[in-house]
C-alpha positions in Angstrom: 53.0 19.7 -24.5 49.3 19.9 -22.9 47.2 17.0 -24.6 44.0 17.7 -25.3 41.0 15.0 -22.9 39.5 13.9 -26.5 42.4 13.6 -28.3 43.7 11.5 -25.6 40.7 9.3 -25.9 40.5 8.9 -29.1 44.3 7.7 -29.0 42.9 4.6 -25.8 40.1 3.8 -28.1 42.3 3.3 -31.5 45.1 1.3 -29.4 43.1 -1.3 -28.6 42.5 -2.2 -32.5 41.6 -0.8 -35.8 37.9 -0.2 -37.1 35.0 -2.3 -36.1 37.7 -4.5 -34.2 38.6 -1.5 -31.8 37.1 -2.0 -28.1 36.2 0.9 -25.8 38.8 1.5 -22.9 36.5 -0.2 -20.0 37.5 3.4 -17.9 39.0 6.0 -19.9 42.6 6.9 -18.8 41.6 10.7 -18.7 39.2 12.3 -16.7 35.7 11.8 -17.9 34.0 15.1 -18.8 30.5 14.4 -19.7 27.2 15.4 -20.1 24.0 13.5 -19.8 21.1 13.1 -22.9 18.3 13.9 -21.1 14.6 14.1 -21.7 15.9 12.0 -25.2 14.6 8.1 -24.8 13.3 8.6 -21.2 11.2 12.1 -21.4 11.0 14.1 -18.6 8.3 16.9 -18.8 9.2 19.2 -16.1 12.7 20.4 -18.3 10.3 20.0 -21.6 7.4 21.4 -21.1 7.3 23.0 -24.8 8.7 19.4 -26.7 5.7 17.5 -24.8 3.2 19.9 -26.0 4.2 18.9 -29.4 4.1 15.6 -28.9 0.8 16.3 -28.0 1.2 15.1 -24.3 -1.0 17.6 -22.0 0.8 19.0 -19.0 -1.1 16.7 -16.5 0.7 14.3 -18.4 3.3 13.3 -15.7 5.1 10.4 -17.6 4.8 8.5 -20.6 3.4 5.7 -19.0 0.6 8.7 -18.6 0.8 10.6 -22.4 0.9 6.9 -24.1 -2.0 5.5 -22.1 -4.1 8.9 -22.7 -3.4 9.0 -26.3 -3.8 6.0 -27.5 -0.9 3.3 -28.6 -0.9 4.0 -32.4 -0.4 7.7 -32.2 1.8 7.5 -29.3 4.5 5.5 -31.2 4.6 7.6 -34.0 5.3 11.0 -31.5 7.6 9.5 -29.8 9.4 8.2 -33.1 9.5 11.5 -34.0 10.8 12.8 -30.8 13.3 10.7 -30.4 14.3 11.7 -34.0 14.8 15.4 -33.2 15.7 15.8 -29.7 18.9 14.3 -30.1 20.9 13.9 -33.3 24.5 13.5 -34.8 25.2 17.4 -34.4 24.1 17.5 -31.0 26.9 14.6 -30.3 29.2 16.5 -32.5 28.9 19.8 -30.2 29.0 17.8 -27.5 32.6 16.7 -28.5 33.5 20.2 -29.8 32.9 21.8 -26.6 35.6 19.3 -25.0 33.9 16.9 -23.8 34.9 13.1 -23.8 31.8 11.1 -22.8 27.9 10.9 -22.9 25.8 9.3 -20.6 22.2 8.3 -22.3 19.5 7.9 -20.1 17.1 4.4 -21.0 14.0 3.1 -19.9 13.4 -0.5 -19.8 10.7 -0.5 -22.2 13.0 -0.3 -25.4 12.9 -3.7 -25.3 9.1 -3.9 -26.2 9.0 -7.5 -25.3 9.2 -6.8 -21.8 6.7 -4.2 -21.8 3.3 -6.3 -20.4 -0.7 -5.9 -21.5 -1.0 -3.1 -18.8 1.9 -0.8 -19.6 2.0 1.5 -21.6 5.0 2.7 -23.0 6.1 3.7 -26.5 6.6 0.6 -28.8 9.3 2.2 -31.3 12.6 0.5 -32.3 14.2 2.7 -30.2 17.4 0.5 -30.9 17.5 2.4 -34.8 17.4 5.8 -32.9 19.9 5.0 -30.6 22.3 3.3 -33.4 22.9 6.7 -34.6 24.2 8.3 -32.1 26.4 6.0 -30.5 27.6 5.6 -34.5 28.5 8.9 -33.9 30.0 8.9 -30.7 32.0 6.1 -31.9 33.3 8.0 -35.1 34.4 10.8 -32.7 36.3 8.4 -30.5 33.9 9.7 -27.4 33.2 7.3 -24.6 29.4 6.1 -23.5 27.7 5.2 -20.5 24.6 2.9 -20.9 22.3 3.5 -18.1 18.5 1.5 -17.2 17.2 5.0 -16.0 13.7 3.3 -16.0 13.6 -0.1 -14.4 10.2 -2.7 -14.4 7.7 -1.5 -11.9 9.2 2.1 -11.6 12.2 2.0 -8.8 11.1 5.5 -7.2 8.0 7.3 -6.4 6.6 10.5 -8.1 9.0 10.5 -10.6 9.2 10.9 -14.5 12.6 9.3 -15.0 11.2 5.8 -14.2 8.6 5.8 -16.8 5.5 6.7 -14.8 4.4 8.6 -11.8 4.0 6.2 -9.0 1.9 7.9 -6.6 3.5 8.1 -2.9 1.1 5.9 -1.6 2.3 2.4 -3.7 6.0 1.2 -3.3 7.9 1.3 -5.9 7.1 -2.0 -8.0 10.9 -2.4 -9.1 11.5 -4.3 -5.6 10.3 -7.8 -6.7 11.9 -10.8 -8.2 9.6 -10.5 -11.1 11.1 -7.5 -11.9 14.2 -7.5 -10.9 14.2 -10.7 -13.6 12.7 -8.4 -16.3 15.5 -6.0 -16.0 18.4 -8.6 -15.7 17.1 -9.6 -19.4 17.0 -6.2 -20.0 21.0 -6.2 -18.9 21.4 -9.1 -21.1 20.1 -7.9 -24.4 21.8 -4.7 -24.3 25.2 -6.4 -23.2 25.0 -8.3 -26.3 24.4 -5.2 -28.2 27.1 -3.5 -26.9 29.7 -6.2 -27.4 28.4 -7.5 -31.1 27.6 -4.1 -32.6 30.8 -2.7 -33.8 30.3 1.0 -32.8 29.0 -0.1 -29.5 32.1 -2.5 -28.9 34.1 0.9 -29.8 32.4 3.6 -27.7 30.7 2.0 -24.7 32.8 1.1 -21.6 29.9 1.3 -18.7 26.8 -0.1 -18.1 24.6 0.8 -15.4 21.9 -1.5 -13.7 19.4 1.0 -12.5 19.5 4.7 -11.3 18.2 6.4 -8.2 16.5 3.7 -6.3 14.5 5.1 -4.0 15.5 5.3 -0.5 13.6 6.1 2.9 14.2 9.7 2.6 12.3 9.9 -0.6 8.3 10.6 -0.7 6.3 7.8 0.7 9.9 6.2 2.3 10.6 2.4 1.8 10.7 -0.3 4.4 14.0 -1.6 5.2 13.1 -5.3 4.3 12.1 -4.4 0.7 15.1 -1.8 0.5 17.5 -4.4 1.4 16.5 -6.8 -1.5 18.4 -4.4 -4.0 21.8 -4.7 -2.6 21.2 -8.5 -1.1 19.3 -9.4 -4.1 19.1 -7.9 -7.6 22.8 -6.2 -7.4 24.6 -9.8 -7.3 22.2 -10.5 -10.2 22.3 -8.2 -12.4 26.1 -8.5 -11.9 25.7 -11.7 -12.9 23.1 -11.5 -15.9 25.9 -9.4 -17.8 28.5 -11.4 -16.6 26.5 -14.1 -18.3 26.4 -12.8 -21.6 29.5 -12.0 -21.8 30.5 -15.4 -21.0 28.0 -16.7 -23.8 29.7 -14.2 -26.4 33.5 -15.5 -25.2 34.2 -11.7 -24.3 37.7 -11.9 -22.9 38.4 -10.2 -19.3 40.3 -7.4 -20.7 37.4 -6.6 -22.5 34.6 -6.9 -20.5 32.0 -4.0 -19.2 32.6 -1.9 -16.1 29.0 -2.8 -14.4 27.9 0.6 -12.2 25.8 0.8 -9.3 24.8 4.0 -7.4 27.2 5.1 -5.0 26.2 4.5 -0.6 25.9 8.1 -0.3 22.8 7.7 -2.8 21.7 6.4 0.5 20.3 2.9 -0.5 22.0 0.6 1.1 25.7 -0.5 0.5 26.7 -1.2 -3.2 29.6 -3.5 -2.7 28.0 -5.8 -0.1 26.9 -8.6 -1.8 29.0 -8.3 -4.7 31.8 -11.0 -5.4 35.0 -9.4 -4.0 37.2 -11.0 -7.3 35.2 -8.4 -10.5 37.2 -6.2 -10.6 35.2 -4.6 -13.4 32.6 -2.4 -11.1 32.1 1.1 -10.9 29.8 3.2 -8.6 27.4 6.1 -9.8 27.1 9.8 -7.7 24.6 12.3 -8.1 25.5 15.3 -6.1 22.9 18.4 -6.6 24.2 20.5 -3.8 20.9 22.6 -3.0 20.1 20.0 -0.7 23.1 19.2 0.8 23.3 23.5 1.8 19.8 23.8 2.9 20.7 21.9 6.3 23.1 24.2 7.7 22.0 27.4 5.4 18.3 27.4 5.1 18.9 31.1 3.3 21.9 30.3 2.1 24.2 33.1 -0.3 26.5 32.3 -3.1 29.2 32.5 -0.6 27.4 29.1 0.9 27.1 27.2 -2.3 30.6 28.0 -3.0 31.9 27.3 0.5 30.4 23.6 0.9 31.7 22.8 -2.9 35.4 24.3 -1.7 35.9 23.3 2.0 32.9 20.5 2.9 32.5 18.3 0.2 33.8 15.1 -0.2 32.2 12.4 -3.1 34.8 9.8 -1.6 34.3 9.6 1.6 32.2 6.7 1.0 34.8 4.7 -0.2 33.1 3.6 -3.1 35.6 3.7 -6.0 35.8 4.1 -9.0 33.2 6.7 -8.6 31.8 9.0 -11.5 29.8 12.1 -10.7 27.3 11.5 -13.2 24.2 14.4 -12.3 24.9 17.3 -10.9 24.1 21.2 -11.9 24.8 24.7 -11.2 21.0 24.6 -9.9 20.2 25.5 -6.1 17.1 25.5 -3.9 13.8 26.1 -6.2 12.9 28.7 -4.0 15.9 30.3 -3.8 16.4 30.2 -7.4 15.0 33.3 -9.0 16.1 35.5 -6.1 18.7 38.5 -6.5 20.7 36.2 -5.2 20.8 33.0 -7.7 18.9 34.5 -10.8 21.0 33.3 -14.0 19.8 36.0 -16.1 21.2 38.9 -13.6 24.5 39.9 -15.3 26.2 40.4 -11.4 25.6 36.9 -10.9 27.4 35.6 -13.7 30.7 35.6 -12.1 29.7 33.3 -9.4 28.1 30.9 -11.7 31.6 30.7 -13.4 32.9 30.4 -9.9 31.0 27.7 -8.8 31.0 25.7 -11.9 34.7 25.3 -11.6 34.6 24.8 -8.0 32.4 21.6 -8.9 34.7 20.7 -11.6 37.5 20.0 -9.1 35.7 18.8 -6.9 34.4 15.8 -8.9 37.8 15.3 -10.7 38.8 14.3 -7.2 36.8 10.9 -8.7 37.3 9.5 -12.4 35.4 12.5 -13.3 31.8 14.1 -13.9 28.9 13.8 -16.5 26.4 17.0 -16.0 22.7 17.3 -16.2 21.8 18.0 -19.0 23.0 18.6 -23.1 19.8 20.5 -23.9 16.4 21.0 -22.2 13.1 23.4 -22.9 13.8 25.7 -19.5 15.7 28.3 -20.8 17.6 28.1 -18.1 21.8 27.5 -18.0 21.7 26.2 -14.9 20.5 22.4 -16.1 21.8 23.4 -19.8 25.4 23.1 -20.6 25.3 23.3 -24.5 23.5 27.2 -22.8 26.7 27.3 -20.2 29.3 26.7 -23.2 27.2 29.7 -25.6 27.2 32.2 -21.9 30.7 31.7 -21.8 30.3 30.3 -18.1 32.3 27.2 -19.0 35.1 26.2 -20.8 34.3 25.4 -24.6 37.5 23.2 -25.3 38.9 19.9 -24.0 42.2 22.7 -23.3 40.0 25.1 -21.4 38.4 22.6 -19.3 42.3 21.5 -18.0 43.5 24.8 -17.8 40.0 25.6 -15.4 40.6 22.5 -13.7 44.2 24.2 -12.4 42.1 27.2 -11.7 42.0 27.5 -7.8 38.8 29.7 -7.5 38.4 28.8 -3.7 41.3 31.0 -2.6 40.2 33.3 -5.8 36.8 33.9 -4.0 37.2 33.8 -0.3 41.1 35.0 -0.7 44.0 35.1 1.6 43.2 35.8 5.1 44.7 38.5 7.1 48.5 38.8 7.7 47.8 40.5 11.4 46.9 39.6 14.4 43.4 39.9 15.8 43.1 42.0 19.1 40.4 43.4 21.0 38.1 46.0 19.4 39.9 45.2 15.6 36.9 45.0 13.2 36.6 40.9 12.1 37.8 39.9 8.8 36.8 37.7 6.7 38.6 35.0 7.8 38.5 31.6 6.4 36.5 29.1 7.9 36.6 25.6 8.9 33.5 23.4 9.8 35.7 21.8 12.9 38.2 22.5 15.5 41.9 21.8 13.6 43.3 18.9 16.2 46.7 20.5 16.7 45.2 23.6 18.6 45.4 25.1 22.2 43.1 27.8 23.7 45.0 31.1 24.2 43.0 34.0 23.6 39.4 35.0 24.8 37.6 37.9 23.0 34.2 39.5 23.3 32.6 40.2 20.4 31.0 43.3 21.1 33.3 45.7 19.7 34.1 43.1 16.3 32.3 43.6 12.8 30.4 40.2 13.1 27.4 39.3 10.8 25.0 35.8 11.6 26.6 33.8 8.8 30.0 34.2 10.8 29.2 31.9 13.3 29.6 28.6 14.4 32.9 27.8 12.6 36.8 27.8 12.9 38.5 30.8 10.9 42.2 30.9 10.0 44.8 33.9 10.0 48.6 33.1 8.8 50.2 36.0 10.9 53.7 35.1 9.4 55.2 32.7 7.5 55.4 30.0 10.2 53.1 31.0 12.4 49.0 30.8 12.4 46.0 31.6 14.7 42.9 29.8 14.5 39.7 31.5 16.1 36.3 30.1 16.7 33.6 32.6 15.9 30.6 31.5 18.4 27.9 33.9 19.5 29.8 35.7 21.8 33.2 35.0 22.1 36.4 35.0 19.4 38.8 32.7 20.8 41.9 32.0 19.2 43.9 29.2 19.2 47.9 29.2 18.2 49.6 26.0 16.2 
């Protein structure tokens, strides 16, 4: 019999002990199926525009380092308090885990450790600990795994961006890149190491910590010189490896029970995670954030559904890296902003609906290739499913139990969408069908055919790629579609 991802969990987490003596598996055995808490204690006012107006932040408000130094300390810790109260609570984690999910990932900024927070900051200074106690109480009770992760490091690690805290304009480098912050958020590591391993419903729940998400790299606005890039692999990585190492030493933790430490994955693009790292921890995990819009746009500018779903089916690969474990830890069934309210994409046309449900199990398998996926986000203030997956679970576009997310995981909707390709033979003047495609020439083949094109059924998005055709059971053609020629090739 089928076991259920949660139940399966639940049954790691209680073998290692009993009560507040259980310990979190450091990976979960199962996949990990996930979603992110997001906007909660690191807000993010472009998927909350309505929750920051009633905290009284005005929408020029990029950050909080913005709203807190605009409103004035006093009044700003008391709406945050309160938004931290009611953006995320017990019944949100207990959805989460009734829709089949395993694991949360929550989202922190350094400055819940108010003593790090200096005279010229300004940040909320809440116990942000008390808030956070409660749900990872909760996640604990449920037997769910957690992800800790410093999404907002000392000085801001990216430009223009909400997630770090504050809004660095493009024309400053990110301040993270210095030793005095890269110290700042080792003690940052340290403090919330010790939490995790002398809390008892941390100890049972949290398996990962992460040391800092999204660096930036020198394809984000405003770039970032090699020299100061290179200090986070060659520099803080090995220490913040260490500074929970550390800890963990101070508090006797035994190796079988130590943290997994994450650092983003070297497709993020910043430099190679392992390099400086001591080869003997075996206790390290890397981070991927894959939002595919991107990733389409080079090759498909205008790209269709039948693109999205193509490059998640046939061109993607989260390994190739080599970085492992890996989790997939943001992603979402969003594409290009421009593209996104088309006829095309819109969510709220009823004929697109099937692709969406396409696509999202495409990505499923796709990122259970790796120890599996945490999505972006539980809840946000868009109205819009595709960054919403409490939305996805009530539009019926994804699976609302731990069984329905392995029986969609079984689903191939690759060969569901593009389907089998022809059983006959192409000749000259037969109209071209839609063959499937390939994005290079399979090794094994030989040139035998030629075919103009003028008499085949060709549109633009045909070319440029290999196409397949089983014409019998042991025997296939492969044909390149160029711009004026077919030409097949025999295995």
């Amino acid at each position: 019999m089928k076991r259920s991802v949660s139940v399966t969990l639940a049954a790691i987490a209680t073998s290692a002990g009993t009560g507040s003596d259980r310990r979190a598996p450091p990976l979960p055995a199962a996949k990990i199926r996930g979603v992110n808490l997001g906007g909660w204690l690191v807000s993010e006012p472009w998927m909350m525009s309505g929750e920051w107006a009633r905290m009284g932040c005005a929408p020029n408000h990029c950050s909080e380092f913005d709203c807190v130094s605009a409103m004035g300390q006093d009044r700003a810790d008391a709406v945050f308090d309160e938004h931290y109260a009611r953006w995320i609570t017990a019944d949100d984690v207990r959805r989460i885990h009734d829709a089949g999910l395993n694991t949360i990932r929550i989202p922190i900024g350094y400055w819940s450790l108010c003593e790090l927070v200096g005279s010229s900051e300004h940040f909320p200074r809440v116990d942000v600990a008390r808030r956070l106690d409660r749900i990872v109480q909760k996640a604990a009770d449920l037997g769910m795994f957690v992800v800790m992760d410093l999404h907002g490091a000392p000085g801001a690690q990216k430009t223009e961006d909400a997630f770090t805290g504050q809004c660095l304009p493009v024309e400053f480098l990110p301040g993270f890149f210095r030793q005095y912050n890269y110290d700042r958020a080792r003690r940052w590591l340290r403090w919330m190491t010790n939490r995790i391993h002398t809390a008892p419903a941390y100890r049972q729940t949290v398996g990962i910590i992460k040391v800092v998400n999204e660096p930036q790299t020198a394809r984000d606005a405003g770039g970032m010189p090699q020299a100061e890039r290179d200090t986070l692999t060659q520099v803080y990585h090995p220490q913040a490896l260490a500074a929970v190492r550390a800890e963990e030493d101070s508090l006797g933790v035994p190796a079988s029970e130590r943290l997994h430490v994450q650092f983003m994955d070297e497709q993020r693009g910043a430099g190679n995670p392992r390099s400086n790292l001591p080869s003997g921890d075996s206790r390290v995990v890397f981070d991927d954030h894959n939002y595919i819009g991107g990733a389409v746009e080079v090759t498909h500018p205008d790209a269709e559904q039948a693109d999205y779903m193509w490059y998640t089916c046939y061109d993607d690969d989260r390994l190739r890296d080599g970085n492992t474990p890996k989790v997939v830890q943001e992603f979402s069934l969003t594409v290009l902003p421009r593209l996104e309210w088309t006829d095309e994409f819109d969510p709220f046309l009823e004929k697109n609906a099937a692709f969406y449900r396409q696509w999202w199990i495409a990505q499923q398998r796709l990122y259970e290739q790796t120890s599996g996926w945490i999505f972006w986000t539980w809840k946000n203030g868009l109205n819009n499913p595709q960054w919403d997956y409490g939305y996805l679970v009530r539009l019926g576009w994804v699976a609302n139990s731990a069984r329905g997310l392995d029986d969609s995981v079984h689903r191939d909707v690759c060969l569901d969408y593009f389907g089998r390709t022809p059983t006959e033979t192409v000749h000259k003047g037969a109209p071209f069908c839609g063959l499937r495609r390939y994005t290079s020439a399979p090794e094994y083949c030989s040139v035998i055919y030629f075919y103009r094109l003028e008499s085949c059924r060709l549109d633009s998005k045909s070319r440029g790629y290999w196409y397949n055709a089983w014409v019998a059971d042991t025997h296939a053609c492969h044909y390149w579609v160029g711009d004026h020629a077919i030409i097949c090739a025999r295995l």
